[in-house]
SEDREN-834121 format. One line per field, with one value per residue: residue in three letters; z, x, y of N, C-alpha, C, O in turn; residue number from 1. Coordinates in Angstrom, 2 decimals. Example, Ala and Ser with C-alpha at 12.3 -4.5 7.8 and 13.67 -1.06 7.14 Angstrom:
% residues 2
r	c(ala, ser) .
n_up	c(7.80, 7.08) .
n_east	c(13.19, 12.85) .
n_north	c(-5.69, -2.25) .
ca_up	c(7.80, 7.14) .
ca_east	c(12.30, 13.67) .
ca_north	c(-4.50, -1.06) .
c_up	c(7.80, 7.87) .
c_east	c(13.20, 12.90) .
c_north	c(-3.30, 0.03) .
o_up	c(8.46, 8.04) .
o_east	c(14.24, 13.41) .
o_north	c(-3.32, 1.14) .
k	c(1, 2) .
% end
This chain:
% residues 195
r	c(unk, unk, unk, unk, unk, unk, unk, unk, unk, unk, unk, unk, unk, unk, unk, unk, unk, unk, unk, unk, unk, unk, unk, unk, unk, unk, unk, unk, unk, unk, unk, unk, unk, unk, unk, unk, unk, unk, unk, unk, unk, unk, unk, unk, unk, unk, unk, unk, unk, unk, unk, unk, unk, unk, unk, unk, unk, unk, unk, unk, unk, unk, unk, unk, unk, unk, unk, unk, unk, unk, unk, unk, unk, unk, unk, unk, unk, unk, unk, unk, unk, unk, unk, unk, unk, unk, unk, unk, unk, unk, unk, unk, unk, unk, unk, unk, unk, unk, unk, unk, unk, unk, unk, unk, unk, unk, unk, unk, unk, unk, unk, unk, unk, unk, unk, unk, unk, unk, unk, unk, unk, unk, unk, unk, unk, unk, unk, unk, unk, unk, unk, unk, unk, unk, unk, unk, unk, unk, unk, unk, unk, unk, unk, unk, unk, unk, unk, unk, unk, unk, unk, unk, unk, unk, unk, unk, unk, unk, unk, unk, unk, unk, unk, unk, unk, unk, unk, unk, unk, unk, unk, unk, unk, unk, unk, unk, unk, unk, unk, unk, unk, unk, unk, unk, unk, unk, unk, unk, unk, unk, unk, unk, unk, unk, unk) .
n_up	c(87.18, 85.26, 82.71, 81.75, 78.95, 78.13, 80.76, 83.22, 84.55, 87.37, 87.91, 86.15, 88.34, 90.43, 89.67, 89.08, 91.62, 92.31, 92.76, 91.70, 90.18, 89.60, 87.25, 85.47, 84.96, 83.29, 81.41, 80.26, 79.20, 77.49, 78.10, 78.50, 76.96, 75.81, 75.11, 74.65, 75.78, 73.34, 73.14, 76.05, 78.84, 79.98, 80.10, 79.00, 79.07, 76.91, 77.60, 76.28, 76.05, 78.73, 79.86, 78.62, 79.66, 81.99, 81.70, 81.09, 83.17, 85.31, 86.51, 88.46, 86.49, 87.36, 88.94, 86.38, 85.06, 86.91, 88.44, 90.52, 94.57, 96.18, 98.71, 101.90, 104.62, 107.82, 110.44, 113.64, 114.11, 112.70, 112.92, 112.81, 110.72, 108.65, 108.97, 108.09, 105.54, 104.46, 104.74, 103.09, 100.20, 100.37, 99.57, 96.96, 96.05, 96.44, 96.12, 97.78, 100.30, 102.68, 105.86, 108.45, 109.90, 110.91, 109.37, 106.75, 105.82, 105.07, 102.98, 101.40, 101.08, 99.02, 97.06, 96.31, 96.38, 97.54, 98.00, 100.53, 103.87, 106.63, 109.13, 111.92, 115.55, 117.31, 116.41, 115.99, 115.83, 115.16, 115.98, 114.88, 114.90, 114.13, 111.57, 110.02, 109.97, 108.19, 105.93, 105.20, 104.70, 102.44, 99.71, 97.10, 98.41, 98.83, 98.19, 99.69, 101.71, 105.62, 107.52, 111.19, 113.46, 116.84, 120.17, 121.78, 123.86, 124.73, 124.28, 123.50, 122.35, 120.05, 118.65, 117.95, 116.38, 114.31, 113.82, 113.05, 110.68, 110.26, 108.57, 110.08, 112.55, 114.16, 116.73, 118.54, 119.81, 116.71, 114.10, 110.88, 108.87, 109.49, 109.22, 106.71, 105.92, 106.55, 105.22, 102.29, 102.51, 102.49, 100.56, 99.12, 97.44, 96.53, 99.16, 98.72, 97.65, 94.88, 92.35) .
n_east	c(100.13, 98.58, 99.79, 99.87, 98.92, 97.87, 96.00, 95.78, 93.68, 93.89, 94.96, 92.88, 90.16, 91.22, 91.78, 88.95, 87.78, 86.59, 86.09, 88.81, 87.20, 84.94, 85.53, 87.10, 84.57, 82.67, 84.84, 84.61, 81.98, 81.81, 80.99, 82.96, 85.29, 88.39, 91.65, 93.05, 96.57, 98.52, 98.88, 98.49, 96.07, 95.90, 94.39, 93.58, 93.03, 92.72, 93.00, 91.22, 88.92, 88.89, 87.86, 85.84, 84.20, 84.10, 82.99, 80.23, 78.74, 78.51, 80.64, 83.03, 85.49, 87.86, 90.07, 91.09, 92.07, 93.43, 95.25, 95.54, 95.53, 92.34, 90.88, 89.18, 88.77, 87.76, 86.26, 85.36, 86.23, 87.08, 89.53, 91.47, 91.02, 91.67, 94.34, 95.15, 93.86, 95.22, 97.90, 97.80, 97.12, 99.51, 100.97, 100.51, 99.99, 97.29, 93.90, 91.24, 88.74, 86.47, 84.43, 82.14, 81.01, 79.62, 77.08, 77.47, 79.66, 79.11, 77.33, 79.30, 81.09, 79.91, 79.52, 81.80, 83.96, 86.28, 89.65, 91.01, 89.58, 90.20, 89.46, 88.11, 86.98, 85.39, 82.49, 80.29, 77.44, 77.61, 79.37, 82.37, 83.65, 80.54, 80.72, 82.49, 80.64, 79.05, 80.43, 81.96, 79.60, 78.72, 79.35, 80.20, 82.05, 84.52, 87.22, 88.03, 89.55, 90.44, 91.36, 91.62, 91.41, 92.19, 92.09, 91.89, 92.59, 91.91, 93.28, 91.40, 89.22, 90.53, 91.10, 88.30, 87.78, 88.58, 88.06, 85.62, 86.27, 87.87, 91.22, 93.88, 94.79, 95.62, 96.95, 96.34, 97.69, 99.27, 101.91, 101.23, 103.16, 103.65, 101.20, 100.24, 102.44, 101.39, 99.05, 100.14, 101.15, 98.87, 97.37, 98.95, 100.87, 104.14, 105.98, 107.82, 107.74, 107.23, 108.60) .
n_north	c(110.82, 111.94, 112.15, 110.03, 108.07, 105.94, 103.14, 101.04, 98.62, 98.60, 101.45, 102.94, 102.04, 103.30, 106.51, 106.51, 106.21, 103.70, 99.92, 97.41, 95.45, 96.83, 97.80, 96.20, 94.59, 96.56, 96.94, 93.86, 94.08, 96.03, 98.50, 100.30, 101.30, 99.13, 97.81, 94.59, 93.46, 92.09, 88.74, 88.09, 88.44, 90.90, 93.99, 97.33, 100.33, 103.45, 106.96, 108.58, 106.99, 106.74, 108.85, 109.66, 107.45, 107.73, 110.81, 109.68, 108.23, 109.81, 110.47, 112.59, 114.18, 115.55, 114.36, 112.98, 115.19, 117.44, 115.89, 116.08, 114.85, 114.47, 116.43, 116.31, 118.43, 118.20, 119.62, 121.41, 123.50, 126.47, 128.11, 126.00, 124.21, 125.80, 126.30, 123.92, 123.19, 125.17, 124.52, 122.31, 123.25, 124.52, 122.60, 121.34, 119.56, 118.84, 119.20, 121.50, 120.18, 121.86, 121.13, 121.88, 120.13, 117.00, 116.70, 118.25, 117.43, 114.29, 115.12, 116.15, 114.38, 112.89, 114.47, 115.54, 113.45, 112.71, 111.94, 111.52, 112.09, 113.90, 113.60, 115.64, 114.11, 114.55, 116.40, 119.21, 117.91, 115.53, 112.03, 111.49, 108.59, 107.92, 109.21, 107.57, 105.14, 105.65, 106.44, 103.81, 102.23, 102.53, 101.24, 102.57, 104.33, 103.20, 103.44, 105.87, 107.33, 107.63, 109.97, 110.36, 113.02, 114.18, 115.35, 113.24, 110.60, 107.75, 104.84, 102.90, 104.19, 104.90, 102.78, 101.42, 103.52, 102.53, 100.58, 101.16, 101.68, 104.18, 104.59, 105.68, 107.52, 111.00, 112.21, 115.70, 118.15, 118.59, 118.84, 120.43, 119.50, 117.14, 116.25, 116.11, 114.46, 112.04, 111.93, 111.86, 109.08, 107.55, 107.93, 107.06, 109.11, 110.18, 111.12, 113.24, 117.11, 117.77, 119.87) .
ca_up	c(86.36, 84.19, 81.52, 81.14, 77.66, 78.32, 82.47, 83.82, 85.15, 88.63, 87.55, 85.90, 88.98, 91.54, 89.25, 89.40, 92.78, 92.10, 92.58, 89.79, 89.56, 88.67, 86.27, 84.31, 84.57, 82.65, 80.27, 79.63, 79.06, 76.30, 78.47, 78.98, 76.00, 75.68, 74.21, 75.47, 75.51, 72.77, 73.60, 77.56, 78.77, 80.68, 79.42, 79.27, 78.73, 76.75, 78.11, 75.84, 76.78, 80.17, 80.07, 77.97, 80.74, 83.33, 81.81, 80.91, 84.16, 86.36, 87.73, 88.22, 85.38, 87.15, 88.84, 85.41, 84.40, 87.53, 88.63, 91.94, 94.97, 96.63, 100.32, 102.87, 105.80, 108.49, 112.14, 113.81, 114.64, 111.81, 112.32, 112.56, 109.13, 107.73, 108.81, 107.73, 104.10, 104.02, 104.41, 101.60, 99.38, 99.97, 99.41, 95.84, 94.79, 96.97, 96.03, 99.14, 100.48, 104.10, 106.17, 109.92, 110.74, 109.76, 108.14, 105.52, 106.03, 104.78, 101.66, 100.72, 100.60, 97.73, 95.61, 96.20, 96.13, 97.95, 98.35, 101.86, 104.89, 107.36, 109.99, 113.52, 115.96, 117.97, 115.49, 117.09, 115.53, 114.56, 116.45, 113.87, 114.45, 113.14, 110.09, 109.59, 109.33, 107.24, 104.66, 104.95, 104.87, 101.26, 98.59, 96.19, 98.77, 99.21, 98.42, 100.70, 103.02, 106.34, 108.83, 111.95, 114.28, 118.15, 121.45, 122.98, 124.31, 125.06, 122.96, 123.30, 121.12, 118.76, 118.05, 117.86, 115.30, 113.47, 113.58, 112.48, 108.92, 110.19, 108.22, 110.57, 113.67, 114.77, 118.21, 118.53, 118.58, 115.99, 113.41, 109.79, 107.93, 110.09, 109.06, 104.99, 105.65, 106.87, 104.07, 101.63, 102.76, 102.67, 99.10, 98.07, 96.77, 97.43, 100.29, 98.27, 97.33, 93.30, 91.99) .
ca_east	c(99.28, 97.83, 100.59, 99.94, 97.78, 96.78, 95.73, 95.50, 92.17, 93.76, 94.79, 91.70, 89.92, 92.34, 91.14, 87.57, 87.13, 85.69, 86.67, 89.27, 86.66, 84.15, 86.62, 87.33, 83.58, 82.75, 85.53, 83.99, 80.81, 81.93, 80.68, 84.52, 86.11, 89.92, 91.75, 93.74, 97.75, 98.35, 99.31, 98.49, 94.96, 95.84, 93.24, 94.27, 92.27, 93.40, 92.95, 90.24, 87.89, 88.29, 87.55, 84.28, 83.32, 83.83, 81.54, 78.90, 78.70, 78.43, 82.16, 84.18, 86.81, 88.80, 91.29, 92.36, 92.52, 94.35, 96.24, 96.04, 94.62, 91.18, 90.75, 87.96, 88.85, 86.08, 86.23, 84.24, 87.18, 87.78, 91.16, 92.66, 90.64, 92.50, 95.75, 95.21, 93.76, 96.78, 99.40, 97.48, 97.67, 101.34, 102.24, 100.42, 99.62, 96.01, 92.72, 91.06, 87.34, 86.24, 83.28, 82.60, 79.96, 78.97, 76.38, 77.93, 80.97, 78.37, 76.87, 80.43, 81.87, 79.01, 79.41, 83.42, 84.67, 87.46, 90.43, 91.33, 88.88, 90.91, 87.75, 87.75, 86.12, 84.52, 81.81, 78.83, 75.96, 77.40, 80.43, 83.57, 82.97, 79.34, 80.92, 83.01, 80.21, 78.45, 81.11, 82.04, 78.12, 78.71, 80.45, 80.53, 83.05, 85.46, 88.69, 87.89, 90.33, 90.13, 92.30, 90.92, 92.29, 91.33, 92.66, 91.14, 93.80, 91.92, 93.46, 90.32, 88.55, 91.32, 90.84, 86.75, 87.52, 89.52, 86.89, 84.50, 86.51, 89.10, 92.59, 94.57, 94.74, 96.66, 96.72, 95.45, 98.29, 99.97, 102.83, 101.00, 103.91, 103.41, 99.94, 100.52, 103.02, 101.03, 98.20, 100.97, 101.18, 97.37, 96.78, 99.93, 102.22, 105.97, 106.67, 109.14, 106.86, 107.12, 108.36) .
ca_north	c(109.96, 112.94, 113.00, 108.93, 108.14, 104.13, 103.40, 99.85, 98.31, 99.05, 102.87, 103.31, 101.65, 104.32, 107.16, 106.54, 105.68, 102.54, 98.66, 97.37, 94.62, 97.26, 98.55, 95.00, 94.07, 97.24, 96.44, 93.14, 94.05, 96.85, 99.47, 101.14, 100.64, 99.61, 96.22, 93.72, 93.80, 91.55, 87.73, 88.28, 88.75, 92.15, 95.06, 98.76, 101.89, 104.95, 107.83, 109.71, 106.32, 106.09, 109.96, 109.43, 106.46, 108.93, 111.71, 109.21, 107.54, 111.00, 110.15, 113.82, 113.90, 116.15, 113.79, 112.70, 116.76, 117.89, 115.09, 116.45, 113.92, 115.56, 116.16, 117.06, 118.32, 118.26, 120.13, 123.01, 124.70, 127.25, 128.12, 124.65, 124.12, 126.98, 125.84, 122.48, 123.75, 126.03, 123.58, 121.26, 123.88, 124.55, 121.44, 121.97, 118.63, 118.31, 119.69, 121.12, 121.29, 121.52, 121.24, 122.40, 119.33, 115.87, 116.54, 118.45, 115.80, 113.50, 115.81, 116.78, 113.07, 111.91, 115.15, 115.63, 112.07, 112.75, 110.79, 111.34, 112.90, 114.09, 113.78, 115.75, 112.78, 115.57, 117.09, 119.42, 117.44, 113.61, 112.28, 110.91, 107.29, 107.28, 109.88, 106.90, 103.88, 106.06, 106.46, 102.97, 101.87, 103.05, 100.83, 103.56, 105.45, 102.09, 104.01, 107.26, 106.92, 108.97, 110.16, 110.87, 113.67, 114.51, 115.34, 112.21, 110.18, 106.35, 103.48, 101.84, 104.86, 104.36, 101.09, 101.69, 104.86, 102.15, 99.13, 101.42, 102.42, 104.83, 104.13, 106.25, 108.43, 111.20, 112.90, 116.57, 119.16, 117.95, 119.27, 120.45, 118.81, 115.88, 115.24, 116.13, 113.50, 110.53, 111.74, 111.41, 107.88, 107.04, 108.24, 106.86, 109.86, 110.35, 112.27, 114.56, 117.68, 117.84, 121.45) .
c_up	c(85.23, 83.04, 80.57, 79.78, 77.28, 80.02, 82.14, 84.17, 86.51, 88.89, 87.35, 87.30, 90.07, 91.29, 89.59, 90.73, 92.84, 92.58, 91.40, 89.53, 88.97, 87.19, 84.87, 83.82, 83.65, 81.18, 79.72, 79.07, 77.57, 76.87, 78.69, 77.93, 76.29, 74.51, 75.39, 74.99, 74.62, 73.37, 75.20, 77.80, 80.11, 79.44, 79.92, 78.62, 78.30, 77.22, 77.74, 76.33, 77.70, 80.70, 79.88, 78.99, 81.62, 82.87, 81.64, 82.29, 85.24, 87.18, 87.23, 88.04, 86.11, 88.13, 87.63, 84.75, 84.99, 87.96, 90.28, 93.10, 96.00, 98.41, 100.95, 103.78, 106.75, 110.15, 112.05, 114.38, 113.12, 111.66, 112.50, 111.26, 108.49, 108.00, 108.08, 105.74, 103.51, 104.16, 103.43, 100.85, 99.05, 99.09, 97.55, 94.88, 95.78, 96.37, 97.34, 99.23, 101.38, 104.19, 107.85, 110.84, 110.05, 108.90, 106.87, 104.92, 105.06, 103.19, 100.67, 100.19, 99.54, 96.85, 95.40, 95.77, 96.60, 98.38, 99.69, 102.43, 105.76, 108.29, 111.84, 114.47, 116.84, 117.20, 116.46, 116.96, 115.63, 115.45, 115.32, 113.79, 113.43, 111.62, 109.46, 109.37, 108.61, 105.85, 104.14, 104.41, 102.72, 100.40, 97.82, 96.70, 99.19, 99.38, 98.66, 101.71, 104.36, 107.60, 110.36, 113.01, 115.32, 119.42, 122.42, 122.89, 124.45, 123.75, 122.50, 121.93, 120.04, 117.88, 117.79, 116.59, 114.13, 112.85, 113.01, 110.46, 109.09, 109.81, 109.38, 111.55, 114.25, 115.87, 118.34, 119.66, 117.83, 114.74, 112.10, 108.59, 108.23, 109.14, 107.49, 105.30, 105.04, 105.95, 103.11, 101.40, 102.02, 101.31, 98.17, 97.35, 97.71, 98.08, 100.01, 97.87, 95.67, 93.41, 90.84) .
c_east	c(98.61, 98.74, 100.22, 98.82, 96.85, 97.15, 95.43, 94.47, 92.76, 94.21, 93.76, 90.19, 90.35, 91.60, 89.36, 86.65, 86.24, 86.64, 87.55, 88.56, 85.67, 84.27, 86.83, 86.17, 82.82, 83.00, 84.69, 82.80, 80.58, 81.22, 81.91, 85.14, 87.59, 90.37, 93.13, 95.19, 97.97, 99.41, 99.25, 96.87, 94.50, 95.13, 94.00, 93.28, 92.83, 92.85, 91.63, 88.84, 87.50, 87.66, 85.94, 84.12, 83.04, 82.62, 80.16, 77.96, 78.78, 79.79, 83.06, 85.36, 88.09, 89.70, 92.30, 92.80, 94.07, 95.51, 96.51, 94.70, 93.38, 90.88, 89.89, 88.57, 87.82, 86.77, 85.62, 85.57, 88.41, 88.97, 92.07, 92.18, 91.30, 93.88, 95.99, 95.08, 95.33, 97.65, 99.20, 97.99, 98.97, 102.12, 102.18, 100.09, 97.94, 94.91, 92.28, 89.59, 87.11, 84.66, 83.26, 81.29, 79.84, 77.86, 76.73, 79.28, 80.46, 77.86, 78.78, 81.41, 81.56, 79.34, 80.87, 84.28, 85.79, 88.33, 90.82, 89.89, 89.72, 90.05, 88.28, 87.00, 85.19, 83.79, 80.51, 77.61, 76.30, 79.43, 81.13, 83.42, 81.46, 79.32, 81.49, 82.11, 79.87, 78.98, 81.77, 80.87, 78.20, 79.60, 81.26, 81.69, 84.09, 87.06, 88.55, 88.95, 90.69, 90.73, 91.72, 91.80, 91.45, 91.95, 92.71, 92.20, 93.90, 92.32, 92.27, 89.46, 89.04, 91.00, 88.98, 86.82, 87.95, 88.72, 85.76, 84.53, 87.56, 90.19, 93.78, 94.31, 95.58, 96.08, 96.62, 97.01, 98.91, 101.20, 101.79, 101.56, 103.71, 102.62, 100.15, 101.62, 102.15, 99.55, 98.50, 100.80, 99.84, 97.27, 97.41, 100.33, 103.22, 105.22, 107.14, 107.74, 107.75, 107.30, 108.22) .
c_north	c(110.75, 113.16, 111.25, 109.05, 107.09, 103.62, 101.49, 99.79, 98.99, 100.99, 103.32, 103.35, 103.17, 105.70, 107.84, 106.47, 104.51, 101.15, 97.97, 96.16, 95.45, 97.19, 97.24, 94.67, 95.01, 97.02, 95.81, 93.26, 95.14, 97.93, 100.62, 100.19, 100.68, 98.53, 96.18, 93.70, 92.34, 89.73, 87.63, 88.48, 90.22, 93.19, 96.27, 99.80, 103.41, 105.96, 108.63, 108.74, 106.02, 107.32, 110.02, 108.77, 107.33, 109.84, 111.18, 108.84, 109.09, 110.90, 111.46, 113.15, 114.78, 115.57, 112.97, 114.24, 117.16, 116.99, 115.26, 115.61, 115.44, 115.21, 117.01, 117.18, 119.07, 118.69, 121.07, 123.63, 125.27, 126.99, 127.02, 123.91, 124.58, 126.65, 124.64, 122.58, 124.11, 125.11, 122.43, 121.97, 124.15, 123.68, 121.47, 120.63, 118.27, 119.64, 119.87, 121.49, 121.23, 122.10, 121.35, 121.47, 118.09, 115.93, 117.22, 118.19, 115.06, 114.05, 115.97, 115.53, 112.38, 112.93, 115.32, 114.39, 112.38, 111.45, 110.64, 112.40, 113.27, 114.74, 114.38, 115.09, 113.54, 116.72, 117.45, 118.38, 115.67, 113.50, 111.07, 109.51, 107.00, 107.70, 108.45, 105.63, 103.91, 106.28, 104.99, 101.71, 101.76, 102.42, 101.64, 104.35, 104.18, 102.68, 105.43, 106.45, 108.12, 108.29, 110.62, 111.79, 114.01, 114.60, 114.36, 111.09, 108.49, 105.86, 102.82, 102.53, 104.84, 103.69, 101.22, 102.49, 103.31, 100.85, 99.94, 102.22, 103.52, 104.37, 104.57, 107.50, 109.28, 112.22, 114.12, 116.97, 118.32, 118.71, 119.30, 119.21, 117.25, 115.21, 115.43, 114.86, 111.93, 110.78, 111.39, 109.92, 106.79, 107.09, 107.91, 107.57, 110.03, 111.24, 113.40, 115.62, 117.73, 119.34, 121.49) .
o_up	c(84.30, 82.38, 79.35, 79.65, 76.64, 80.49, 81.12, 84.23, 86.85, 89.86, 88.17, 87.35, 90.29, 92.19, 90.02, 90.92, 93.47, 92.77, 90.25, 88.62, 87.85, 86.30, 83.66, 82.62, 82.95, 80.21, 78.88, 78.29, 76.81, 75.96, 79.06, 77.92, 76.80, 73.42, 76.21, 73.78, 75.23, 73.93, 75.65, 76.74, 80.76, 78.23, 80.88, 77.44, 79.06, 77.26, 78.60, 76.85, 77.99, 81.74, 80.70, 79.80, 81.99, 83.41, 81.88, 82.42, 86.17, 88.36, 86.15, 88.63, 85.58, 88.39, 87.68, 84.02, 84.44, 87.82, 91.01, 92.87, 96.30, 99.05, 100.68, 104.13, 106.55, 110.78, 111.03, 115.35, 112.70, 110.90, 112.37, 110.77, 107.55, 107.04, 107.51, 104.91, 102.69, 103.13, 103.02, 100.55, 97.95, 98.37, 96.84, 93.66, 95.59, 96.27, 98.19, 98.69, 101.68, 103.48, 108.50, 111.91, 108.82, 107.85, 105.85, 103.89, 104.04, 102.26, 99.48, 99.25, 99.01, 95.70, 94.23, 94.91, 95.68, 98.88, 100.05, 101.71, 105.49, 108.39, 112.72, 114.32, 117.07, 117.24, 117.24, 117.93, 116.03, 115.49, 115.00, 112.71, 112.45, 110.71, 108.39, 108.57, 107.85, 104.83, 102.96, 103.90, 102.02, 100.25, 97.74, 95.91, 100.31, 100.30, 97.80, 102.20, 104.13, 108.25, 110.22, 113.39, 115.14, 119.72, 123.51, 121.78, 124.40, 122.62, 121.40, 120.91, 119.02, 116.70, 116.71, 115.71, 113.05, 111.74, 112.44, 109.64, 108.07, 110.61, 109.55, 111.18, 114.94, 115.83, 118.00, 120.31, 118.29, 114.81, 111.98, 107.84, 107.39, 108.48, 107.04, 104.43, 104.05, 105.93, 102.53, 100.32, 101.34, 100.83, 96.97, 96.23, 98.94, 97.77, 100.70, 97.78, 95.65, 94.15, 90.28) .
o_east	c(98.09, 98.61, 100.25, 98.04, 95.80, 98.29, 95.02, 93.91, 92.14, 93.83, 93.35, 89.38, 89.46, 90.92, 88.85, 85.44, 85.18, 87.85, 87.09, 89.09, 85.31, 83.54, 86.70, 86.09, 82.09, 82.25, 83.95, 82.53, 79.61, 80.64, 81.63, 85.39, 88.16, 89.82, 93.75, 95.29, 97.56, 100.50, 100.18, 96.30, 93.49, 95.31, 94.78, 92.97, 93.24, 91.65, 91.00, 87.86, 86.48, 87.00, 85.07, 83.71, 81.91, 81.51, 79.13, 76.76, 79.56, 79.91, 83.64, 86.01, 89.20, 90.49, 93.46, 93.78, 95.17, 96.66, 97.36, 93.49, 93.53, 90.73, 89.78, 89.17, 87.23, 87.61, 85.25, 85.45, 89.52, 89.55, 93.29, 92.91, 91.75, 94.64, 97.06, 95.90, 96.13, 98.32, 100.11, 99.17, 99.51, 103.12, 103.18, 99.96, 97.57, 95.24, 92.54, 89.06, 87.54, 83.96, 84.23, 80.76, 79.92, 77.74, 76.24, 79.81, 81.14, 78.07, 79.06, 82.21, 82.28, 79.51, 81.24, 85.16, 86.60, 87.96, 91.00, 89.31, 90.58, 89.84, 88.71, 85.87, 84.12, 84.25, 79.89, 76.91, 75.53, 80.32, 80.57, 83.06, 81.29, 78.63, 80.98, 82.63, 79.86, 78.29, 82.09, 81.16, 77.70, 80.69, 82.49, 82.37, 84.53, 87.85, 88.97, 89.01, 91.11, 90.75, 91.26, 92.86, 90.25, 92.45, 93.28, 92.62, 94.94, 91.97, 92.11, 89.11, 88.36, 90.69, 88.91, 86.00, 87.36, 88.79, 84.89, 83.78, 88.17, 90.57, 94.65, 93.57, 96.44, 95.02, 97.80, 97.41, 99.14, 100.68, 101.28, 100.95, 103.63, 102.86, 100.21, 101.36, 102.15, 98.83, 97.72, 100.40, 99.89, 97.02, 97.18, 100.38, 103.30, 104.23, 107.04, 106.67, 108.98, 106.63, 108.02) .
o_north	c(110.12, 114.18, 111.10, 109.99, 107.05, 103.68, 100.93, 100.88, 100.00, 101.64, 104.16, 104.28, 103.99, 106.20, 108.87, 106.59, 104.52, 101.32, 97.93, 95.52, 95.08, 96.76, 97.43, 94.41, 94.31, 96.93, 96.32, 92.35, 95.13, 98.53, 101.76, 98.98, 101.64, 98.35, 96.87, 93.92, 91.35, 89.79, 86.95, 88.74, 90.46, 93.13, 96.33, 99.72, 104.28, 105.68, 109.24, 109.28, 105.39, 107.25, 110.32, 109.60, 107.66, 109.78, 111.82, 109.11, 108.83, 111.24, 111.55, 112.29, 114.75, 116.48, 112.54, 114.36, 117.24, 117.38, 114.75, 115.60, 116.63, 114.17, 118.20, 116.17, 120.13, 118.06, 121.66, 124.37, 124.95, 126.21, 127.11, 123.06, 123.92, 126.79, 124.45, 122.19, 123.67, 125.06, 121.71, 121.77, 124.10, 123.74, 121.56, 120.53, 117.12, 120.83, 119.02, 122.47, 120.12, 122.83, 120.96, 121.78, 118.01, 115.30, 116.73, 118.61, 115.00, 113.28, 115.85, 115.56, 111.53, 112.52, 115.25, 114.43, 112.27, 110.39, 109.48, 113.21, 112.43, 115.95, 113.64, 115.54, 112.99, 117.86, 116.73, 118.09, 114.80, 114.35, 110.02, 109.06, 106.26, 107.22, 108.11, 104.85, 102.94, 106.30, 104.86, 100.63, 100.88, 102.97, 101.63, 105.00, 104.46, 102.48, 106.20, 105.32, 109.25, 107.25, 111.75, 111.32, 114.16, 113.51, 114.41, 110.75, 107.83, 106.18, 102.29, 101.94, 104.78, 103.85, 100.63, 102.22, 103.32, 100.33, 99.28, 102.74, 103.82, 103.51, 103.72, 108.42, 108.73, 112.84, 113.99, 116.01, 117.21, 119.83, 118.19, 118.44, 116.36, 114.20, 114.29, 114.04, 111.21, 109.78, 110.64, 109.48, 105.76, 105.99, 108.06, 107.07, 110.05, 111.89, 114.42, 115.03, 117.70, 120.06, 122.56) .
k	c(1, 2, 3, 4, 5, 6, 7, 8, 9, 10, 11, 12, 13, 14, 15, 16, 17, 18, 19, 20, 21, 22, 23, 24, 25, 26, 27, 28, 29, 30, 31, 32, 33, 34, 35, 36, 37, 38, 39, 40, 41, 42, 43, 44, 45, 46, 47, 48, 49, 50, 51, 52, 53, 54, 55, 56, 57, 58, 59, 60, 61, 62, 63, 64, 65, 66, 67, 68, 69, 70, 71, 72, 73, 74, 75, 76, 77, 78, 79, 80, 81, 82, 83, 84, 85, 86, 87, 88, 89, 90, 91, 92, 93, 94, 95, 96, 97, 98, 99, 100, 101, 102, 103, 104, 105, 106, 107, 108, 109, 110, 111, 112, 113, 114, 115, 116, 117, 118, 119, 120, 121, 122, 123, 124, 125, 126, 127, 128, 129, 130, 131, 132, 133, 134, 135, 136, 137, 138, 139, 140, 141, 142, 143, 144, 145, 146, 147, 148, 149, 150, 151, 152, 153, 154, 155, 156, 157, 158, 159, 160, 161, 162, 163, 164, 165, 166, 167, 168, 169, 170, 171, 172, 173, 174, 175, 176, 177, 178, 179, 180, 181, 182, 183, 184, 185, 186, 187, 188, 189, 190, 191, 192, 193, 194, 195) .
% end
């Protein structure tokens, strides 16, 4: 999306982390400048104005810089952070930031904006469900989307992680490539890694 030069309300919308009704009501209002595709009443945003909206509006510019999607990953267990980091990075199209508790789960989701969490449900201080009402509690974080990972085996907690705002769950060991897969999925990019 970083080479495009005019973005859709729902691109622009994707971008920003916002609603693409934010995104049109904006438009209309002449607060996010663009114009309308001529004879149709679809709106489009070039690139240098939806950039300006962004820096005015405190919204980090740098998913239209890098192009690359942004990910938290949250557990107290270091080295399955560091593996997990490390196989983002490989892959080479994720941004990565991690945190080893909810509460700085919680600080790191308002100043990062990340596109995926990829939340440990067993945190020392806050346990993964309540990370998850709390980020759902939050309009502003609507397209966060978060994976939850954990050794814990009931369906029933599943389904609870999942009523409470979890998109997806995977089971605790798990394959690296695996889980870059099914983030892939979530954030909507191919599968194929880009060289």
């Amino acid at each position: 999306m970083t080479t495009k030069t005019v973005f859709t309300t729902g691109e622009a919308a994707k971008i920003c982390k916002v609603s693409q009704q934010t995104i049109i009501r904006c438009f209309d209002n002449g607060s996010l400048r663009g114009f309308r595709v001529p004879g149709s009443k679809f709106r489009r945003i070039p690139r240098e104005q939806l950039f300006s909206f962004m820096k005015e509006n405190g919204i980090p510019t740098d998913a239209l810089e890098s192009g690359k999607k942004k990910v938290l990953v949250v557990d107290d267990d270091q080295d399955l952070v560091d593996l997990i980091s490390d196989g983002f990075e490989r892959d080479g199209r994720f941004e990565i930031r991690t945190a080893n508790n909810g509460f700085d789960a919680g600080m790191q989701v308002r100043e990062f904006r990340p596109d995926l969490v990829v939340l440990d449900v067993m945190l020392p201080d806050i346990n993964g469900k309540e990370v998850c009402q709390r980020v759902r509690s939050d309009s502003a974080l609507d397209m966060v989307k978060i994976l939850c990972i954990s050794g814990m085996v009931e369906q029933d907690k599943v389904e609870g992680l999942k009523t409470a705002g979890a998109n997806d769950f995977m089971q605790k060991p798990f394959a690296i490539d695996d889980l870059i897969l099914r983030s892939c999925d979530l954030v909507e990019i191919d599968r194929v890694v880009s060289n």
